[in-house]
C-alpha positions as CSV (number, residue, x, y, z in Angstrom):
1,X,21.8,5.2,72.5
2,X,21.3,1.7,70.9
3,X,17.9,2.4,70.7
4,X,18.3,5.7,68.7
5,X,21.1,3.8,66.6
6,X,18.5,1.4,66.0
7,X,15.6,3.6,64.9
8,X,18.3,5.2,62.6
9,X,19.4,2.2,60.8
10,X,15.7,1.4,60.2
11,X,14.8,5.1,58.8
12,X,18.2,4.5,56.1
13,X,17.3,1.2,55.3
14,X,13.4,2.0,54.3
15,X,14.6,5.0,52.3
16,X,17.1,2.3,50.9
17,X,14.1,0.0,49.8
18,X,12.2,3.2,49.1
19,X,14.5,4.1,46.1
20,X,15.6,0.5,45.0
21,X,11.8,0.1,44.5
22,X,11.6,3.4,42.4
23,X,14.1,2.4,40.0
24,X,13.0,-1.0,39.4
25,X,9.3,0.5,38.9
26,X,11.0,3.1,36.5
27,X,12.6,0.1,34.8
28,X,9.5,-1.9,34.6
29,X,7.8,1.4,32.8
30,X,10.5,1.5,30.2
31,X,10.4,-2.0,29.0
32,X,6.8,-1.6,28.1
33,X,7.0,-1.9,24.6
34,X,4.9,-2.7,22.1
35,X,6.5,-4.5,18.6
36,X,5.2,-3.1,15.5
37,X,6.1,-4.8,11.8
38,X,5.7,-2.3,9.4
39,X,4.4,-2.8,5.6
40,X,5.2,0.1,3.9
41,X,9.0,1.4,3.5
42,X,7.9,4.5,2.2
43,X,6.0,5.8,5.6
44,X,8.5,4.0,7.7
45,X,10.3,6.9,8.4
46,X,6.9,8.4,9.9
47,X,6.3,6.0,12.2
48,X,9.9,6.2,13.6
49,X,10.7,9.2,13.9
50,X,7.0,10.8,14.7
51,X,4.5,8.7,15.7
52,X,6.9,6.4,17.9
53,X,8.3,9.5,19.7
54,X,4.9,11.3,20.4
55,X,2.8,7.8,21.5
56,X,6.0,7.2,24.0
57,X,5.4,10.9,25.1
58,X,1.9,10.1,25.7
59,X,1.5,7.1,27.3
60,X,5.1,6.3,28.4
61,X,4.8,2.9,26.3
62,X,7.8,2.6,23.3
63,X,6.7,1.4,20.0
64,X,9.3,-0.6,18.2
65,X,9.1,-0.1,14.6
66,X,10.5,-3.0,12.3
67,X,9.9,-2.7,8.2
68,X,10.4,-5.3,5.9
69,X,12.1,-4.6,2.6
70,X,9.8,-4.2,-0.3
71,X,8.2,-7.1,-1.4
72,X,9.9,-9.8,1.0
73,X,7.3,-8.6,4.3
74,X,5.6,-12.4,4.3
75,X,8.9,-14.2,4.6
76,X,10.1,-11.6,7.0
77,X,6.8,-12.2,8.9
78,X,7.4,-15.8,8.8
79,X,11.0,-14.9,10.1
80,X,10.0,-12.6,12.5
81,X,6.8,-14.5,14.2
82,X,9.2,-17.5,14.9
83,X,11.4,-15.5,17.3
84,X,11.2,-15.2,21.6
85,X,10.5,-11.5,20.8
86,X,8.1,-11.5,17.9
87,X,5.9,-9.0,16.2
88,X,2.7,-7.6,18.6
89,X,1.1,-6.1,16.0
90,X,1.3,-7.0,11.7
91,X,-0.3,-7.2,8.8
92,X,-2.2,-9.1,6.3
93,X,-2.8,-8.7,3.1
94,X,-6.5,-10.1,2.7
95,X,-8.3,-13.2,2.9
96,X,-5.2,-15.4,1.6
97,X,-2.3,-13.8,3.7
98,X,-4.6,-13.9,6.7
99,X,-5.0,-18.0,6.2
100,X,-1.6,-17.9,6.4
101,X,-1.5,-16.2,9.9
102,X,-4.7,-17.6,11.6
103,X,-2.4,-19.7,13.9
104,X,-1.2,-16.7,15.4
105,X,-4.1,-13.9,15.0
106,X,-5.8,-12.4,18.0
107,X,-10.0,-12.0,18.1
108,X,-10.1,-8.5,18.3
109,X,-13.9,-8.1,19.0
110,X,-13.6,-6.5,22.2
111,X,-11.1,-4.4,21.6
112,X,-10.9,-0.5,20.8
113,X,-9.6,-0.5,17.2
114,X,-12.9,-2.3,16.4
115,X,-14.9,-0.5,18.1
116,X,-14.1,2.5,15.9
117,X,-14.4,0.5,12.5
118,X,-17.2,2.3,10.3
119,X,-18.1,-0.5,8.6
120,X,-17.9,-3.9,10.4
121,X,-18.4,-5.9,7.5
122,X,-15.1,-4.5,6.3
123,X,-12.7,-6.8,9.0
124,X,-12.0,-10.0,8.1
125,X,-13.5,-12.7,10.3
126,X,-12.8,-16.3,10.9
127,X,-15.8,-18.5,13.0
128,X,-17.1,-15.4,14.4
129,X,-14.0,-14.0,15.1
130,X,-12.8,-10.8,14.3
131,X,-9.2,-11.0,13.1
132,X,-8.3,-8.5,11.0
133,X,-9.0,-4.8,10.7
134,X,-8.5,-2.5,7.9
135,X,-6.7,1.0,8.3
136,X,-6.8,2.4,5.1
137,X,-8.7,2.8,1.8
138,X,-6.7,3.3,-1.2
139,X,-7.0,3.7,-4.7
140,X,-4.2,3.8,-7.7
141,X,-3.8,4.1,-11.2
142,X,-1.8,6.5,-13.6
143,X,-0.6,9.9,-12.3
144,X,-0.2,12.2,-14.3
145,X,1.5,16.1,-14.5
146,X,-1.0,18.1,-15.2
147,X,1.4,21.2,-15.8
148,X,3.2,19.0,-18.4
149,X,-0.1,17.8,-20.3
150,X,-1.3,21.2,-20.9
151,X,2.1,21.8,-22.1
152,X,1.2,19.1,-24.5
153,X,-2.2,19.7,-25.2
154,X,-1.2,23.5,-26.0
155,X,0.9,22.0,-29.1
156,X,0.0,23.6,-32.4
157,X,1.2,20.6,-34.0
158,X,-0.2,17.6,-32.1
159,X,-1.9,14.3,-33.5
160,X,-5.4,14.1,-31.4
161,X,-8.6,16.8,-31.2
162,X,-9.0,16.6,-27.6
163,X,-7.9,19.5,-25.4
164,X,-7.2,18.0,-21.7
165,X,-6.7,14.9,-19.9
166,X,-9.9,14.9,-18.5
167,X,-11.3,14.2,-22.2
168,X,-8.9,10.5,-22.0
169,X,-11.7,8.3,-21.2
170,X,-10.6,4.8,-22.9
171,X,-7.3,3.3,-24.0
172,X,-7.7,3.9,-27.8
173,X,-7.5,7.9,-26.8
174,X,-4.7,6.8,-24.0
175,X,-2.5,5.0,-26.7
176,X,-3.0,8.3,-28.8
177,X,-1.8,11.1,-26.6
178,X,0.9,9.0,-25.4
179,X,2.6,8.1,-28.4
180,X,2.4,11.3,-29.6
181,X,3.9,13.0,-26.5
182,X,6.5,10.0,-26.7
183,X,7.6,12.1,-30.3
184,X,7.3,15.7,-29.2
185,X,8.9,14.6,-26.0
186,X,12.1,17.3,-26.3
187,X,9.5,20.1,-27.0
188,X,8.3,18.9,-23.7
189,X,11.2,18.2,-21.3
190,X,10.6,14.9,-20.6
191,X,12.4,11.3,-21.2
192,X,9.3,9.9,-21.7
193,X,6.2,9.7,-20.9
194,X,6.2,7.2,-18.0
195,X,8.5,7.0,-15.4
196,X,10.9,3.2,-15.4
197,X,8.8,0.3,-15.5
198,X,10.4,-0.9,-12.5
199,X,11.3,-4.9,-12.7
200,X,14.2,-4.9,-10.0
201,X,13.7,-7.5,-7.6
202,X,11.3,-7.0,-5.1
203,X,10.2,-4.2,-6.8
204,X,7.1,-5.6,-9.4
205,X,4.3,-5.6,-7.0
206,X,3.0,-2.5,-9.2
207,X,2.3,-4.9,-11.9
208,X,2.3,-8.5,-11.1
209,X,-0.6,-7.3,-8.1
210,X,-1.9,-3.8,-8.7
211,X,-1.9,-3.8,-12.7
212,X,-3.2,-8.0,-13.4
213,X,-6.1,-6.5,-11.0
214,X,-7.7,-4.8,-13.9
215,X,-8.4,-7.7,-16.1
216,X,-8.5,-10.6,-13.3
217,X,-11.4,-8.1,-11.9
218,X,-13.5,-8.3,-15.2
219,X,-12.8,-11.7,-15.8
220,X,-14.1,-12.7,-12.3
221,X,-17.0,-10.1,-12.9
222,X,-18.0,-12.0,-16.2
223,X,-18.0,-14.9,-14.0
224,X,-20.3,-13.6,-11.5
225,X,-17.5,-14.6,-8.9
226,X,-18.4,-13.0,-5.3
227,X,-16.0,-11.4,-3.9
228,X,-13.7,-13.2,-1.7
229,X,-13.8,-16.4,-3.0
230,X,-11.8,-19.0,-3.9
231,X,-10.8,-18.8,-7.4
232,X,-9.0,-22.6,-8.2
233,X,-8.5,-21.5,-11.5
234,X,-8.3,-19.1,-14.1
235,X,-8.4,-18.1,-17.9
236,X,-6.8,-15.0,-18.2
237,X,-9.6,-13.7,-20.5
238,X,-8.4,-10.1,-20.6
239,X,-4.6,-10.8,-21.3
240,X,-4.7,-9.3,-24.4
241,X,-5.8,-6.4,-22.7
242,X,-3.0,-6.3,-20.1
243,X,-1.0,-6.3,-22.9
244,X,-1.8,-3.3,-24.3
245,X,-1.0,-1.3,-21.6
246,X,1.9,-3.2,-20.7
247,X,3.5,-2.7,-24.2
248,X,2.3,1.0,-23.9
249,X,4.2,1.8,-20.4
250,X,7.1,-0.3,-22.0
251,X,8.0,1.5,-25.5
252,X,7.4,5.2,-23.8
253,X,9.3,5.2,-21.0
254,X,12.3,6.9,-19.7
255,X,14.3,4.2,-19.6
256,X,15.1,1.3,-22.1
257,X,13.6,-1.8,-21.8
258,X,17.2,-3.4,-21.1
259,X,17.8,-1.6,-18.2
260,X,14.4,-2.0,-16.5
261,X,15.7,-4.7,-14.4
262,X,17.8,-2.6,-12.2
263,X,15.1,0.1,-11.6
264,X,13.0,0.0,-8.2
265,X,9.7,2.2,-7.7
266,X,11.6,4.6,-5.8
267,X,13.9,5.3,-9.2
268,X,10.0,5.6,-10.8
269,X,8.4,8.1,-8.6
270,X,11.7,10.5,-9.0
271,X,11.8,10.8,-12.6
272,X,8.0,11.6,-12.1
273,X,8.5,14.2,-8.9
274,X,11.7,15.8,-11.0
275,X,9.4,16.0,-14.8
276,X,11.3,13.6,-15.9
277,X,8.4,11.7,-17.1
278,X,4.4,13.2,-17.7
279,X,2.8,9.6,-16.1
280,X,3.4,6.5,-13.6
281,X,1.8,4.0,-12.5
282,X,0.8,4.4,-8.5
283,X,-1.3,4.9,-5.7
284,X,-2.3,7.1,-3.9
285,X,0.1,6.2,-1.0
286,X,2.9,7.7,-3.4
287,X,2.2,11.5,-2.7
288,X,4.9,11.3,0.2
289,X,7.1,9.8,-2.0
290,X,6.6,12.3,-4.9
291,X,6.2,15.3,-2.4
292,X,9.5,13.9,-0.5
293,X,12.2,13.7,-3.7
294,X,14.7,16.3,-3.1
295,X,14.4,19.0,-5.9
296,X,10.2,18.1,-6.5
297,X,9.3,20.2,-9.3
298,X,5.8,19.3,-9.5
299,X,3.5,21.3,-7.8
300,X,0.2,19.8,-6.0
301,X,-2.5,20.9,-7.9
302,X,-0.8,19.6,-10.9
303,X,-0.6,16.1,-9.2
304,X,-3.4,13.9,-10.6
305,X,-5.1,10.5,-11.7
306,X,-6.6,9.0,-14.7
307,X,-7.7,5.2,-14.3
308,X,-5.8,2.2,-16.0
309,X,-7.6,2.2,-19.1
310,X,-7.1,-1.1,-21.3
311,X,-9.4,-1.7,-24.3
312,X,-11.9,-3.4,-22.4
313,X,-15.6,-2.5,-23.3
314,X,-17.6,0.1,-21.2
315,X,-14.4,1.3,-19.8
316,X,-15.2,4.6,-20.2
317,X,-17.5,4.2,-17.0
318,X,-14.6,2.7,-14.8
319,X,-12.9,4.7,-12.4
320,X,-9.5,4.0,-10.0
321,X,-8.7,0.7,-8.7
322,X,-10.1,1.6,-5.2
323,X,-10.0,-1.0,-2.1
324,X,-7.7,-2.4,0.3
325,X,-5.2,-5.1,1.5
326,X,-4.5,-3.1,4.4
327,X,-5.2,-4.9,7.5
328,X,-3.9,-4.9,10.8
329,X,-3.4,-7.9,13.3
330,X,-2.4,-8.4,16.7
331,X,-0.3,-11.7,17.6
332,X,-2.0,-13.8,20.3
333,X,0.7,-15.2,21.4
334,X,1.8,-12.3,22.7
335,X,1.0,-11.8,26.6
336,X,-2.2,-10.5,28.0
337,X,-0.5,-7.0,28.4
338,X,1.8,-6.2,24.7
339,X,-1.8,-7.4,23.2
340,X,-3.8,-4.5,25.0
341,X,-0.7,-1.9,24.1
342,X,-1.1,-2.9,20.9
343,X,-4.9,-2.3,21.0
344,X,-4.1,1.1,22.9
345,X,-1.3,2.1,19.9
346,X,-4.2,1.3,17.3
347,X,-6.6,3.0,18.5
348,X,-4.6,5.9,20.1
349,X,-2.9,6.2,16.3
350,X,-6.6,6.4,15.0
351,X,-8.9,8.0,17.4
352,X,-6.2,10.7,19.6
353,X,-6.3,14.4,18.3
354,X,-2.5,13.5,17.9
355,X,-2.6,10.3,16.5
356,X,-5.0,11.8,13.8
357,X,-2.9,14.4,12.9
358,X,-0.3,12.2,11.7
359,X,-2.5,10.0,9.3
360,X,-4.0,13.0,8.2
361,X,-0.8,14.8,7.1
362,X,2.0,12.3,7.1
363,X,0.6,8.8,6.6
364,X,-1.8,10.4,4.7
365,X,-4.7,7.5,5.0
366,X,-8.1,7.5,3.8
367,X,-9.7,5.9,6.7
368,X,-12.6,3.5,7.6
369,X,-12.6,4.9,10.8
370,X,-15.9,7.1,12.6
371,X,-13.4,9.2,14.8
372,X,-12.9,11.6,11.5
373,X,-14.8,14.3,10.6
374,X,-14.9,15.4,7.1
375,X,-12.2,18.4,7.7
376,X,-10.1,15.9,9.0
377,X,-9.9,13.5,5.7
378,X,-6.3,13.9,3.8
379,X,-5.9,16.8,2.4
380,X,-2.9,15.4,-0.2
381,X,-3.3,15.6,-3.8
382,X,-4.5,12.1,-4.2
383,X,-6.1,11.4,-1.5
384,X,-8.2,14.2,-2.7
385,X,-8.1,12.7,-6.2
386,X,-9.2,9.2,-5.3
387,X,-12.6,10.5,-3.3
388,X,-12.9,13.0,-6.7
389,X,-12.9,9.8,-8.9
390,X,-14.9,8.3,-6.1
391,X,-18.2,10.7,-6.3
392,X,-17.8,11.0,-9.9
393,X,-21.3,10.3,-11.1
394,X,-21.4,7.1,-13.6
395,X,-18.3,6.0,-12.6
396,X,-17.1,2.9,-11.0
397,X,-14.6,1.7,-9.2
398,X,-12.6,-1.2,-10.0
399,X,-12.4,-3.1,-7.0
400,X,-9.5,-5.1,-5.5
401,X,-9.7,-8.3,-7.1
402,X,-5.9,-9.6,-6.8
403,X,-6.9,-10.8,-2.6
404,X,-8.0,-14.1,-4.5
405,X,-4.7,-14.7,-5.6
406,X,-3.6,-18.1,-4.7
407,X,0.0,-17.0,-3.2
408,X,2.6,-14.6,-3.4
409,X,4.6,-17.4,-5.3
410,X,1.8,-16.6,-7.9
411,X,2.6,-13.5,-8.3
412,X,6.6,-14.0,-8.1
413,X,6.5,-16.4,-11.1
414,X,3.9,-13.7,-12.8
415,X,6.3,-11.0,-12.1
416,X,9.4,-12.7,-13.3
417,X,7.2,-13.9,-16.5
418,X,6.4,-9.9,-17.1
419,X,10.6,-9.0,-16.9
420,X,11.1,-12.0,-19.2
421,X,9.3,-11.1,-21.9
422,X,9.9,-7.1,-21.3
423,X,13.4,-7.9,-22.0
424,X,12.5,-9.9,-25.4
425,X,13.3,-13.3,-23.9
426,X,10.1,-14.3,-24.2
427,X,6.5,-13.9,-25.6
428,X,3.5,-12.6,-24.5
429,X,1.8,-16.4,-25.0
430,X,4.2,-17.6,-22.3
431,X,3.4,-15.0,-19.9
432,X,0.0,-16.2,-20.6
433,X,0.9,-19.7,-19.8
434,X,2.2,-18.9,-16.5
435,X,-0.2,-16.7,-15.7
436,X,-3.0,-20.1,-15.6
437,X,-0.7,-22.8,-15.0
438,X,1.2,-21.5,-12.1
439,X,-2.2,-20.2,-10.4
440,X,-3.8,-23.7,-10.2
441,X,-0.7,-25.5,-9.4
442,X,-0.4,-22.4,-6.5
443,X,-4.1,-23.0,-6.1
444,X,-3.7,-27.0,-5.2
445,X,-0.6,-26.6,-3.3
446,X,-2.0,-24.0,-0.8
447,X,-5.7,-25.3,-0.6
């Protein structure tokens, strides 16, 4: 009797152990998760409520999505990297954000994310280390309605000769049709021609990194500076140039220069998605922002790009601002195992039929990446637009320039020198002044 007693408390107690062990082991699955900062608010949504979701259905591993608000994502990096559970995987914006990081960046040589990079030469690399990888090629400049310029061009009565925007090929013909929309702009249903100059805080990266691109690119190019390089100073050779188009977006807009400092991009790309305005100033990241406004009444095909013309010579022959700041990191202080999650998430996200499917139709990427084929590129409006501009024979591409920025203090001072003197506070000489005084003293301080 004792015996069987025995034999019976033995047979409970295993089964005991049996289950204990299953639930911790289910525990220890569930708190695999892998910590991802997120750059871009306007596909943050996409990553939460998709690709998080569907990777976790997939591999069992949660991805923790964390975005920064726009404009602050260094200081939230900063903020965030300094915590017991930081960031596995986070981006830099180039050559300058990434010296920034280097204390903290993984060599991701051996891993699978690099292993699928087209180009090699495209991550960034640090003493033979690979440290960064890019996910995305973009390319911006003015969109434009196309259903609301051949409203325009169909005008009996206006000023120019030319018969489509396809025939705008400099900023003299720009300046033109946009002034002239700006007076026939209740025949045409709009406020104004662009959409709010957006100077709200956080909010200026449009111009004080993607618009002082144009002439810091040819003034670099005049130079014969290679790309990547440190710049310790510069002239600002093409201001005047800047300014044109500045003072251009600025006295046809929707929205009076007083009030621009309470508009964000997001007030921008709904007056353009609602016809409120014919143009804005954007990239090609902002078709799920156009395509997403509640009440969108432009249609896709009418969704398209001219370049960000200025006055400068031969511009004619210049295309989109096409390149990227997009790169990806993985922390190595993380352990052994969040760092090869992270390199399963990446390239999962990137190489998986599933994966692809969301930066094909959501994220709506142009990639660097071999695992797509050519039906598998984005098949939104500007994605398509910036591979049209692209292939267009004759044409170039202005290339990202701003990664040789000396900070994003830089380009906070910049910014805040733009809203000054949009407001009438100050002059177009003291933007200049900033401009080259605060990039050496930016310069020296962070070299």
């Amino acid at each position: 009797m004792k015996k069987h007693l025995l034999i019976a408390l033995m047979i409970v107690s295993l089964a005991m152990s049996t289950a204990l062990f299953a639930a911790g082991s289910k525990e220890s699955a569930s708190a695999k998760e892998v910590y991802f900062l997120n750059f871009k608010p306007e596909i943050a949504d996409v990553y939460e409520s998709k690709i998080a979701p569907a990777f976790e259905a997939e591999t069992g591993i949660k991805l923790k999505v964390v975005t920064a608000a726009s404009g602050t994502y260094a200081q939230t990096l900063k903020s965030e990297i300094a915590k017991s559970n930081p960031p596995v995987i986070f981006q830099t914006n180039g050559p300058v954000g990434l010296k920034e990081s280097k204390g903290y960046t993984a060599d991701l040589t051996n891993t699978g994310f690099y292993k699928i990079l087209s180009d090699k030469s495209m991550a960034l690399t640090d003493e033979g280390k690979v440290l960064a990888i890019p996910y995305a090629v973009e390319g911006y400049g003015i969109i434009y309605n196309d259903a609301i310029m051949r409203k325009y061009f169909a005008l009996p009565s206006k000023a120019v000769s030319i018969t489509s925007a396809d025939e705008i090929r400099n900023f003299a013909t720009l300046k033109a049709v946009v002034e002239d929309m700006t007076k026939h702009k209740s025949e045409l249903g709009i406020q104004g021609v662009f959409a709010s100059t957006s100077l709200s805080a956080g909010n200026q990266w449009r111009w004080q990194t993607h618009l002082v691109n144009v002439p810091l690119h040819f003034e670099l190019r005049d130079a014969n500076v290679p790309a990547g390089s440190k710049v310790p100073e510069i002239k600002f050779t093409y201001s005047a140039n800047m300014k044109n188009i500045w003072d251009l977006y600025l006295n046809n807009s929707t929205t009076a220069v007083g009030l621009l400092g309470s508009k964000s991009v997001d007030d921008s790309m709904a007056e353009f998605a609602l016809g409120q305005a014919a143009m804005v100033q954007n990239g090609n990241w902002g078709a799920s922002q156009i395509l997403g406004v509640k009440g969108n009444k432009v249609a896709d095909a009418d969704i398209k790009f001219l370049p960000i013309y200025t006055g400068i010579a031969g511009e004619e022959n210049s295309g989109l601002n096409v390149g990227t700041e997009n790169y990806l990191c993985i922390n190595s202080n993380a352990s052994v195992e969040q760092q090869a999650m992270a390199d399963q998430f990446l390239t999962w996200l990137f190489s998986s039929e599933t994966g692809k499917q969301f930066v094909k139709n959501d994220l709506m990427f142009i990639t660097p990446f071999n695992t797509f084929k050519d039906n598998e590129l984005p098949t939104d409006p500007l994605a398509k637009e910036v591979i049209r501009w692209m292939n267009q024979p004759g044409v170039n591409s202005v290339p990202w320039a701003f990664s040789v920025i000396p900070s994003e203090e830089w380009k906070n001072q910049f910014g805040a020198a733009l809203a000054e003197y949009s407001v009438g506070r100050s002059t177009w000489a003291q933007v200049e002044k900033v401009a080259v005084d605060a990039w050496k003293t930016e310069f020296d301080l962070t070299n």
